[in-house]
C-alpha positions as CSV (number, residue, x, y, z in Angstrom):
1,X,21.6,-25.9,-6.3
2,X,18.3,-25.2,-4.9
3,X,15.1,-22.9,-5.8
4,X,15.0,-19.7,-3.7
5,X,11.4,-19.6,-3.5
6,X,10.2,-23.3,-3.4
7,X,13.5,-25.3,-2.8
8,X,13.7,-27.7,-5.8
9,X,16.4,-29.2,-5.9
10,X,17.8,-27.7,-9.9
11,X,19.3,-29.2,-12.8
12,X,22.7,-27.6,-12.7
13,X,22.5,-25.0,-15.5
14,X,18.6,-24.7,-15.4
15,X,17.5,-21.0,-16.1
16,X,13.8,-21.8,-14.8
17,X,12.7,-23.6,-11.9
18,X,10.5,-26.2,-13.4
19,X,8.0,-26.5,-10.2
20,X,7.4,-22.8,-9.6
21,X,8.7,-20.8,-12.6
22,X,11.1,-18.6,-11.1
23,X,13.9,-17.1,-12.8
24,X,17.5,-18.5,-11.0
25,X,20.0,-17.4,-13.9
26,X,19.2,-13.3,-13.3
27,X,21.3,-12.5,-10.3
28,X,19.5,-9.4,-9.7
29,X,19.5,-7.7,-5.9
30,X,20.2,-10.1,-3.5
31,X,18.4,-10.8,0.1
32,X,19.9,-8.6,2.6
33,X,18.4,-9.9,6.0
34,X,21.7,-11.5,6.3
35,X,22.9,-7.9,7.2
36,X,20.7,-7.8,10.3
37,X,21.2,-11.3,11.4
38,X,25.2,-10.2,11.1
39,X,24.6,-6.9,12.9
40,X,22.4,-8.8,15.9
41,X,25.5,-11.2,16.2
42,X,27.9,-8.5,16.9
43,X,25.8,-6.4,19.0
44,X,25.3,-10.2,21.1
45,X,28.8,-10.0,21.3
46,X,29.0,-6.9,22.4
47,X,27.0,-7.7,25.5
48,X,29.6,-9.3,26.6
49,X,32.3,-6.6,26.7
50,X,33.0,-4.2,28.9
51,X,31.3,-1.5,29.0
52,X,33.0,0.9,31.2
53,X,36.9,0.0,31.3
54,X,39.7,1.2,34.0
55,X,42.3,3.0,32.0
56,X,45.0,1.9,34.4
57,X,43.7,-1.9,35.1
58,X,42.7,-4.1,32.7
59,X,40.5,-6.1,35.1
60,X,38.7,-3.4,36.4
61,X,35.6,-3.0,34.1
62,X,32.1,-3.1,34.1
63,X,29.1,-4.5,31.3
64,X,25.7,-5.6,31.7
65,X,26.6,-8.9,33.7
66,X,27.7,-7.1,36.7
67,X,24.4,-4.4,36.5
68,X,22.3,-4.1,39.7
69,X,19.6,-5.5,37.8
70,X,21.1,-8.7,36.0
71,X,18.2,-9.9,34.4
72,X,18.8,-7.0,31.4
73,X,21.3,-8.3,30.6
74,X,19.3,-11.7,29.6
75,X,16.3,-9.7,28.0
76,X,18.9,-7.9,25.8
77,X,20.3,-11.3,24.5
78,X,16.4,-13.1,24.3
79,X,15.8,-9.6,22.1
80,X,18.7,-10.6,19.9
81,X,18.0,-13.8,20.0
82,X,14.4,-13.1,18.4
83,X,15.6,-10.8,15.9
84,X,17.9,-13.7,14.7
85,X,15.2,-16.3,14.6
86,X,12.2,-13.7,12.8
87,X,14.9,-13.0,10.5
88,X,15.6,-16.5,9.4
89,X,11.5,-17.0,9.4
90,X,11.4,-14.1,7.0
91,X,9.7,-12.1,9.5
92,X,12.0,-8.9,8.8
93,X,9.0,-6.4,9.9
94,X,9.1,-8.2,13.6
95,X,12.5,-8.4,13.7
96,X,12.6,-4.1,14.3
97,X,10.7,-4.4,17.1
98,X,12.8,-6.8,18.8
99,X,16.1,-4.9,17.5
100,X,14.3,-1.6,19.3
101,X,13.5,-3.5,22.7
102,X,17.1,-4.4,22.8
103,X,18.3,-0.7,22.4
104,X,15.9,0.2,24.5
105,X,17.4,-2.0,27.3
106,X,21.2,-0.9,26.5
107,X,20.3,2.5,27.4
108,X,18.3,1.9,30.5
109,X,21.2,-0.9,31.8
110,X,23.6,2.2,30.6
111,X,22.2,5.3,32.4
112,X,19.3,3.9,34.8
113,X,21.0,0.9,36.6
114,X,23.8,1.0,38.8
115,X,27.0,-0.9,38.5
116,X,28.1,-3.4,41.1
117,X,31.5,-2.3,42.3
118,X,33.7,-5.4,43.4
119,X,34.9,-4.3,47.1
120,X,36.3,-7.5,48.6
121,X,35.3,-10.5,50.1
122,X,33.2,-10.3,53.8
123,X,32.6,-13.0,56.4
124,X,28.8,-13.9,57.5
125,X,27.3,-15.7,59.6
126,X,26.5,-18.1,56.6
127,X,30.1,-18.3,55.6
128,X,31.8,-16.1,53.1
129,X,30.1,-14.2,50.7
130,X,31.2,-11.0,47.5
131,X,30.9,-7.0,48.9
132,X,29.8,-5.1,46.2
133,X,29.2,-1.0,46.0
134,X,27.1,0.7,43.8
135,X,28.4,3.1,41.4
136,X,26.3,5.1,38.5
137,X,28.2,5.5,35.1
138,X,28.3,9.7,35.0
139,X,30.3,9.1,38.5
140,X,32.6,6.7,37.0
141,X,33.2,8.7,34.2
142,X,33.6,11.9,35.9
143,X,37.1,11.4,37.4
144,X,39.2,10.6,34.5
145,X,39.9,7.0,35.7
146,X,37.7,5.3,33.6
147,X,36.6,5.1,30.1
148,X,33.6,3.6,27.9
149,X,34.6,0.8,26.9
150,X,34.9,-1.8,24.0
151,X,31.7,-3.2,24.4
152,X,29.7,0.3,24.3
153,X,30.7,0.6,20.9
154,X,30.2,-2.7,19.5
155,X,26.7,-2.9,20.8
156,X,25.7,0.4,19.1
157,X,27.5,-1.0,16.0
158,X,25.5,-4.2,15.7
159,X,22.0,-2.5,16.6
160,X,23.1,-0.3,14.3
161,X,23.8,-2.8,11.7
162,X,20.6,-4.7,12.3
163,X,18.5,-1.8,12.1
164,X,20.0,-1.1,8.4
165,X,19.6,-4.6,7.4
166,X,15.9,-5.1,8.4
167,X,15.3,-2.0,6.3
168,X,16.9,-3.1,3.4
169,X,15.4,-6.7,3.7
170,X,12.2,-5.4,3.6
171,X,12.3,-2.6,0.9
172,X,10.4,-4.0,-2.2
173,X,12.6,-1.9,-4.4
174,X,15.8,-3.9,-3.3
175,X,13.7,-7.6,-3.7
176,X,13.2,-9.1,-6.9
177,X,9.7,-9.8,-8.0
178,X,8.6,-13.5,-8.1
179,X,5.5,-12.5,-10.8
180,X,5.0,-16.1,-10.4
181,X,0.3,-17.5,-10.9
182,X,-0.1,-18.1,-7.1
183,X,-1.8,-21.3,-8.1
184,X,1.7,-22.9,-9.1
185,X,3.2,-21.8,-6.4
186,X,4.0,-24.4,-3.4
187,X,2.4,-24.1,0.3
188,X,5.6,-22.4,1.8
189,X,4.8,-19.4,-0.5
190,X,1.2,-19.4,-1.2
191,X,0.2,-20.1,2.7
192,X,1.2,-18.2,5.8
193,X,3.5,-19.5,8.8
194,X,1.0,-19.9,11.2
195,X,-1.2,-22.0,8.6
196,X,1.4,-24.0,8.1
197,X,2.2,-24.4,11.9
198,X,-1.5,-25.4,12.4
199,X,-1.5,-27.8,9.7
200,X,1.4,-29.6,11.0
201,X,0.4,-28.8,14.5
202,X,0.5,-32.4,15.3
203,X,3.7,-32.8,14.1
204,X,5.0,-29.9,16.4
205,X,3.4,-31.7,19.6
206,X,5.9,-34.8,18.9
207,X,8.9,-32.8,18.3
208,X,8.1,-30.9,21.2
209,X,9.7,-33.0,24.2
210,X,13.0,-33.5,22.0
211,X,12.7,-29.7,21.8
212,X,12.8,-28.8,25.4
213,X,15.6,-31.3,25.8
214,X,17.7,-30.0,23.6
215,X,17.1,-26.6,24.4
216,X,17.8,-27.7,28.1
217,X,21.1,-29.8,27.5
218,X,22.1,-27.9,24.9
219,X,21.0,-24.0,24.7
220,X,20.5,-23.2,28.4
221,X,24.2,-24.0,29.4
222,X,25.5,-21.6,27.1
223,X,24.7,-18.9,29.4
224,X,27.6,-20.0,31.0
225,X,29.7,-18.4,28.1
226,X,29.0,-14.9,30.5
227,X,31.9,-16.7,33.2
228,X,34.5,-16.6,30.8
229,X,34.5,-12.5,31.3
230,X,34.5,-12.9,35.3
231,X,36.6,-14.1,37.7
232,X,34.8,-17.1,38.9
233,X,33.4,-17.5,42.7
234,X,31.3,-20.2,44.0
235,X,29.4,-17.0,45.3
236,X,28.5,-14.3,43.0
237,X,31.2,-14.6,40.4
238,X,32.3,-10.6,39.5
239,X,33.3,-9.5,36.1
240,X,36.7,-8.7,34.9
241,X,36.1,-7.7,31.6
242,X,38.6,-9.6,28.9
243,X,41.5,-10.1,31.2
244,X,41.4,-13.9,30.3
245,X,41.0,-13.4,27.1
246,X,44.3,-10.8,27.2
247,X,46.3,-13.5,29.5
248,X,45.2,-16.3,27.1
249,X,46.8,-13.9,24.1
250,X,50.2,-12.7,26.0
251,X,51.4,-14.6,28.8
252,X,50.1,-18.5,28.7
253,X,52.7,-20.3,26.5
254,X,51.0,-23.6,27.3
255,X,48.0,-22.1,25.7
256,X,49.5,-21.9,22.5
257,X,51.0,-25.1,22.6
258,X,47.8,-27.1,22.8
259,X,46.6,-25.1,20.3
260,X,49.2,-25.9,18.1
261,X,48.8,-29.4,18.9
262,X,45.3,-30.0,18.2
263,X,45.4,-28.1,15.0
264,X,48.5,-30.4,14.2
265,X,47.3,-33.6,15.3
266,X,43.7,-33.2,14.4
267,X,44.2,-32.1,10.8
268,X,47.4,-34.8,10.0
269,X,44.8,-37.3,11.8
270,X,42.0,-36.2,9.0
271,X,44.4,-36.4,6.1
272,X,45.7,-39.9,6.6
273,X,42.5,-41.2,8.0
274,X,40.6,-40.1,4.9
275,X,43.6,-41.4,2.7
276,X,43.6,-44.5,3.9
277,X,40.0,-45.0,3.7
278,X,39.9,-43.7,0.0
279,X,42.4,-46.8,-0.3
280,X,41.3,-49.8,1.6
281,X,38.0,-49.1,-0.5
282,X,39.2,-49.2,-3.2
283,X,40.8,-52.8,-2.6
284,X,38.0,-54.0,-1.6
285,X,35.8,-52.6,-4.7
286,X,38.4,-54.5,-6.4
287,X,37.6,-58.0,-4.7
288,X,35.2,-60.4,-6.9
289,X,35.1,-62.9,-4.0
290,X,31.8,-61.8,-2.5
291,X,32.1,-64.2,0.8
292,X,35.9,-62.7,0.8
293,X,35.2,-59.5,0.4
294,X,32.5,-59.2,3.4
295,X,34.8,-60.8,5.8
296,X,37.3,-58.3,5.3
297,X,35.3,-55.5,5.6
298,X,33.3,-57.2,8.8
299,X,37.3,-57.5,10.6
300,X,38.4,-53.8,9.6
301,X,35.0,-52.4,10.8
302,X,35.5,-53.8,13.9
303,X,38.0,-51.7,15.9
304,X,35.7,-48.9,15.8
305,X,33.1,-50.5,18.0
306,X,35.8,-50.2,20.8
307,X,35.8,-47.8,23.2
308,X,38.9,-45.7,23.6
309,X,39.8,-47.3,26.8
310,X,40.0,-50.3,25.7
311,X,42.2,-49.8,22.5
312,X,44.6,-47.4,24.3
313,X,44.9,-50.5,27.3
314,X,45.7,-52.7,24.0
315,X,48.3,-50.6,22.7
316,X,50.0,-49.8,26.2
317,X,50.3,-53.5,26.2
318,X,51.4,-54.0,22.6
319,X,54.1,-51.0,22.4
320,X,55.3,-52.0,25.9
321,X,58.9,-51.9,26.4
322,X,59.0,-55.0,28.3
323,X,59.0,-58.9,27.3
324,X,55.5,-58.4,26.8
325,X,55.1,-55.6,24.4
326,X,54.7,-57.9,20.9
327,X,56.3,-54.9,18.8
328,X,59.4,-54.6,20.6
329,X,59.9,-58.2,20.9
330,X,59.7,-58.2,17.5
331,X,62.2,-55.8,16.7
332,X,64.6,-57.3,19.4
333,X,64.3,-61.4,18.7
334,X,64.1,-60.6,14.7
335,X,66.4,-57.9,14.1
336,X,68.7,-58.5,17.0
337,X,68.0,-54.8,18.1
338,X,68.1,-53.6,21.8
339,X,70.8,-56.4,23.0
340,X,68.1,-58.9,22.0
341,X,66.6,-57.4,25.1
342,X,63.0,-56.0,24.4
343,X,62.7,-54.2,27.8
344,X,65.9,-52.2,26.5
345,X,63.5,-51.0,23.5
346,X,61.5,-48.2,22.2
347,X,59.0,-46.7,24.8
348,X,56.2,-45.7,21.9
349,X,54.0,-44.1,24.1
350,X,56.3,-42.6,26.6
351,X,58.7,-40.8,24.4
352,X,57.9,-37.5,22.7
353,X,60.0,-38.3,19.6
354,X,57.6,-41.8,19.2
355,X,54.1,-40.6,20.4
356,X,52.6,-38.5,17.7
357,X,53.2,-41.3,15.1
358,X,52.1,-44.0,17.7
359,X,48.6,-42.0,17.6
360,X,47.8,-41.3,14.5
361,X,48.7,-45.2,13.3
362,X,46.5,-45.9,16.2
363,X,43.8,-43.9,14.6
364,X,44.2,-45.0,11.5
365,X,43.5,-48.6,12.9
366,X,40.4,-47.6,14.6
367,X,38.7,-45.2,12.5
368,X,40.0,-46.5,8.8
369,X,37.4,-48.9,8.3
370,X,34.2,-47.3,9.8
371,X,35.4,-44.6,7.2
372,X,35.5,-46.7,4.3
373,X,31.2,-47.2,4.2
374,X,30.5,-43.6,2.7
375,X,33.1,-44.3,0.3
376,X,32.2,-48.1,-0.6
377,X,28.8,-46.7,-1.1
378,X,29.7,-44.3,-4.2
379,X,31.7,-47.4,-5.3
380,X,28.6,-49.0,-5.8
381,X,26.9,-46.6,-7.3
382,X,28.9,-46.5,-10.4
383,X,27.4,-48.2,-13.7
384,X,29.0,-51.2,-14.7
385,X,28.3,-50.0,-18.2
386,X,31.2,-47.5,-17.9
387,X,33.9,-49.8,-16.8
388,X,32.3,-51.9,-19.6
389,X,33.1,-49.4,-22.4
390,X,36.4,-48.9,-20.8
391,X,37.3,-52.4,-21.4
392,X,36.3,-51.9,-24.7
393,X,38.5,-49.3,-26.0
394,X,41.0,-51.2,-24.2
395,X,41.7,-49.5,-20.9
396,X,43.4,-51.8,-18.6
397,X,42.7,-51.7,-14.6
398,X,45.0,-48.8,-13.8
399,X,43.0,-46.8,-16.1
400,X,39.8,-47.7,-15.4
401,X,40.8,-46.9,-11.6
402,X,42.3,-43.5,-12.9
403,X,39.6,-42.0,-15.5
404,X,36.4,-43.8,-14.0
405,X,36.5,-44.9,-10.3
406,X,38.7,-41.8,-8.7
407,X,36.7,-39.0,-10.4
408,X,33.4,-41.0,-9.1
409,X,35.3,-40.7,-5.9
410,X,36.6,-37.3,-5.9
411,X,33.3,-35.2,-4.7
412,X,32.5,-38.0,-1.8
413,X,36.0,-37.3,-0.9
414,X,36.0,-33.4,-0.5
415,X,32.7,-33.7,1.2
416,X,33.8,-36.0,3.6
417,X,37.2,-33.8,4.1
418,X,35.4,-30.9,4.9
419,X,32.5,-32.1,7.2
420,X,35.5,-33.5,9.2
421,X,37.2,-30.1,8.8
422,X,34.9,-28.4,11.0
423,X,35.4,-30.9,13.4
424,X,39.1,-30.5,14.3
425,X,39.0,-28.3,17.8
426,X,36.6,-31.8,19.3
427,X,39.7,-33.2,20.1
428,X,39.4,-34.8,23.8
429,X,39.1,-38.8,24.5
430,X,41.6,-40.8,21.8
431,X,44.7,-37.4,23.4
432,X,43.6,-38.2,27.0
433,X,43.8,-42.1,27.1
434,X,46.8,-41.9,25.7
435,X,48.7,-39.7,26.8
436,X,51.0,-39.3,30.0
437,X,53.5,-36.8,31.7
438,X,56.2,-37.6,29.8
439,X,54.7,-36.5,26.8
440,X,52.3,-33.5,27.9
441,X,54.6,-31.3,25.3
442,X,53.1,-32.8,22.6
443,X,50.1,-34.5,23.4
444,X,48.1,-31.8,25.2
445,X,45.6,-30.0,23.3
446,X,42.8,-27.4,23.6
447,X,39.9,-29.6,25.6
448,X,42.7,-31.5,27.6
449,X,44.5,-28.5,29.0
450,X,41.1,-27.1,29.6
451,X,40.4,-30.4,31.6
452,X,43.7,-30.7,33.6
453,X,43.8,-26.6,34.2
454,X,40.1,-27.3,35.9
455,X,40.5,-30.4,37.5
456,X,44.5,-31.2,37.6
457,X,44.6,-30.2,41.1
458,X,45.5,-26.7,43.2
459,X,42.8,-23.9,42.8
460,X,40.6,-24.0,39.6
461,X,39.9,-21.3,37.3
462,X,36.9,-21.9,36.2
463,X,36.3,-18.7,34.6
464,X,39.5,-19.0,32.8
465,X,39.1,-22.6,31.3
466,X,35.5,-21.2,30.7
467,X,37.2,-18.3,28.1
468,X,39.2,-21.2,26.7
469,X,36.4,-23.2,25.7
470,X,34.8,-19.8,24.5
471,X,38.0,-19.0,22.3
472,X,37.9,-22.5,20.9
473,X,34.2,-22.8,20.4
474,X,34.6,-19.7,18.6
475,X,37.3,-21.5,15.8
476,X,35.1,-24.1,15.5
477,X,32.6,-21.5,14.3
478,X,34.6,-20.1,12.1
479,X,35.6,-23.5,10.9
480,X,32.1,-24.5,10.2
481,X,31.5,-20.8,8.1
482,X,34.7,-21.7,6.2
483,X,33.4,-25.4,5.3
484,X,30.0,-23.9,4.7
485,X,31.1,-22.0,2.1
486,X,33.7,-24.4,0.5
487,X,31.3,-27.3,0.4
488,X,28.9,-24.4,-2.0
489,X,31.6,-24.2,-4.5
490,X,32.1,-28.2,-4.5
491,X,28.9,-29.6,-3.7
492,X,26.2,-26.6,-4.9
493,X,25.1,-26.5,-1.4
494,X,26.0,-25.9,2.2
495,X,26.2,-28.3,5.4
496,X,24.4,-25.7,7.5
């Protein structure tokens, strides 16, 4: 557990923090600003909606992306944006005026700017190119065929929301006094942000070109998120509101399925993976034979240095159903099975019934060992002195592994379990390699269908693999909050 004012890291029932003096046992009123950040998240979401829905057609609808001037749209989200980031600086004051600006903009986008009406597809001189019409919102509101929709309601929510939790952030009445000298107080309190910023400015220059990169390779392609609400064109892509979203939900049963899958395969894979790390560690804490013991862990640390090609290329050739495939000649010379014919035997890879297990002892092979550091680590880090005093009062080896090593091991292990956890929709290159036609039924998952569905063959969707990868970016989210908050009831701190 950490200091809320100068992040000491706290002794775990301390009442005091013993660099800056502040109280960490009264609970008292808490900080609110996670309100606004919460309320600026929904009304981001709600930017994407639709605005204006057809009460008869689920794909006729209108929002901000398909406004005659579509660069609202992307001031409204920057305005979000900023009230997100001056919250998390503790700059609650600003934060209002960028909440306001975006408001501001929902209302002109709303009643000022005209929507663009899809009306077809025309031929130009320059090839073929989106029609649109332009329709104000009183006119489509006026005939009974349309409704405001979904998004209209959200967004006033969140600014809403936002509004209420800047105000309450910043009330002194609801914040609890510090009453703290200034003098023992560290820089992060005592000095402002831009002092600080100067201070470090150098530091700030260096970060500065990995900055742009990642905001370039990683932050500007998210703006793509917008062509999971439109049905995609090469030219001027034109929004359908959440039909993909409503097709995903009702009518694509191969949807589900990958779903299913990579929430199946990914979380078994975790389990057994982490199991058998927990294990092979503990055989090799157990080895005295230092030269031994290094080799060992030097041949099971290997396989993960290989790439994914090459280890699903070994395995094709291992589980082979032919005279070459060294398990089923195996099972066939040995056991007498198959006729004593191994081209008559198992097809590991190729058969539905065989594949799952095939992959997950093909991950535990891979990934076993490079898993086993972390916990080897902790290993280590347990006094001899214990196991000492344990040998005393007579405890053999099974006890000394039950009452000593495993509760060493046991908050390394739930760590581990759920950093991996939020990691179990980034399921993509050990599926693809390895899988094949004949077992598409349960091998495909989330990224793969999303991959065949785009480049598979026929006519793309890209706007509907674009909503997939939106839906599952969204559980991974989700997955990370969860994790977030388990790892502060095991660990006395988040991962984010």
């Amino acid at each position: 557990m950490q200091c809320k004012s100068c992040n000491t890291e706290l002794p775990k029932h301390a009442k005091v923090c013993p660099k800056c003096g502040t109280k960490v046992s009264d609970k008292g009123p808490q900080n609110l600003k996670v309100i606004a950040i919460a309320g600026a998240v929904i009304a981001f979401i709600g930017g994407l909606l639709p605005f204006v829905q057809n009460t008869g057609d689920i794909e006729i609808a209108y929002s901000f992306m398909n406004i005659q001037m579509s660069f609202f749209w992307y001031l409204y989200m920057i305005a979000l944006v900023a009230t997100i980031l001056l919250c998390v600086a503790k700059r609650e004051k600003l934060s209002i005026i960028t909440t306001a600006i975006a408001g501001v903009i929902f209302a002109v986008s709303m009643f000022v700017s005209p929507f663009l009406e899809y009306a077809g597809r025309q031929q130009v001189k320059g090839g073929v190119i989106n029609k649109y019409n332009n329709v104000m919102l009183g006119n489509l509101l006026s005939n009974g065929e349309y409704t405001l929709g979904l998004g209209f309601f959200v967004v006033i929510i969140g600014l809403v929301v936002a509004v209420i939790g800047v105000f309450f952030d910043i009330l002194k009445y609801f914040k609890k006094e510090i009453n703290v000298d200034a003098k023992y107080m560290t820089n992060s309190i005592n000095k402002s942000v831009w002092s600080m910023i100067y201070y470090y400015r150098w530091f700030y220059v260096m970060f500065l070109p990995a900055f742009i990169f990642v905001l370039i390779f990683n932050y500007w392609p998210m703006l793509g998120l917008r062509y999971a609400f439109t049905s995609y064109k090469i030219t001027n892509p034109y929004y359908i509101g959440i039909t993909h979203f409503y097709e995903m939900a009702t009518a694509d049963i191969y949807f589900w399925t990958a779903f299913k899958n990579t929430l199946y395969l990914s979380i078994i894979k975790l389990i057994l993976n982490t199991g058998a790390a927990v294990i092979i560690s503990l055989l090799l804490h157990e080895i005295s034979n230092i030269i031994f013991k290094k080799t060992v862990q030097t041949i099971i640390y290997l396989p993960h240095f290989m790439s994914w090609v090459v280890t699903a290329s070994l395995f094709r050739l291992i589980l082979a159903p032919s005279t070459s495939g060294m398990v089923n000649t195996f099972l066939a010379e040995v056991f007498g099975m198959f006729g004593g014919n191994p081209s008559n035997g198992i097809f590991f890879l190729g058969d539905p019934r065989y594949w799952v297990g095939s992959y997950f002892v093909i991950n535990v092979w891979k990934d076993t060992g490079w898993g086993t550091i972390l916990f080897l680590a902790t290993l280590s880090g347990i006094s001899p002195e214990l196991y000492e005093a344990a040998e005393i009062d007579g405890a053999n080896r099974f006890n000394k592994m039950r009452f000593i090593t495993l509760p060493a091991l046991t908050n390394t292990i739930i760590t581990v379990f759920i950093l991996n956890l939020a990691k179990v929709m980034n399921l993509f290159e050990s599926v693809f390699v390895l899988m094949n036609d004949a077992v598409y039924d349960v091998s495909n998952v989330l990224q793969t269908f999303v991959y065949y569905k785009t480049f598979g063959g026929g006519r793309p969707d890209y706007g509907y693999t674009t909503a997939v990868g939106l839906f599952r970016s969204v559980v991974s989210g989700l997955l990370v909050i969860i994790c977030n908050y388990a790892s502060k009831k095991v660990r006395g701190r988040g991962i984010v």
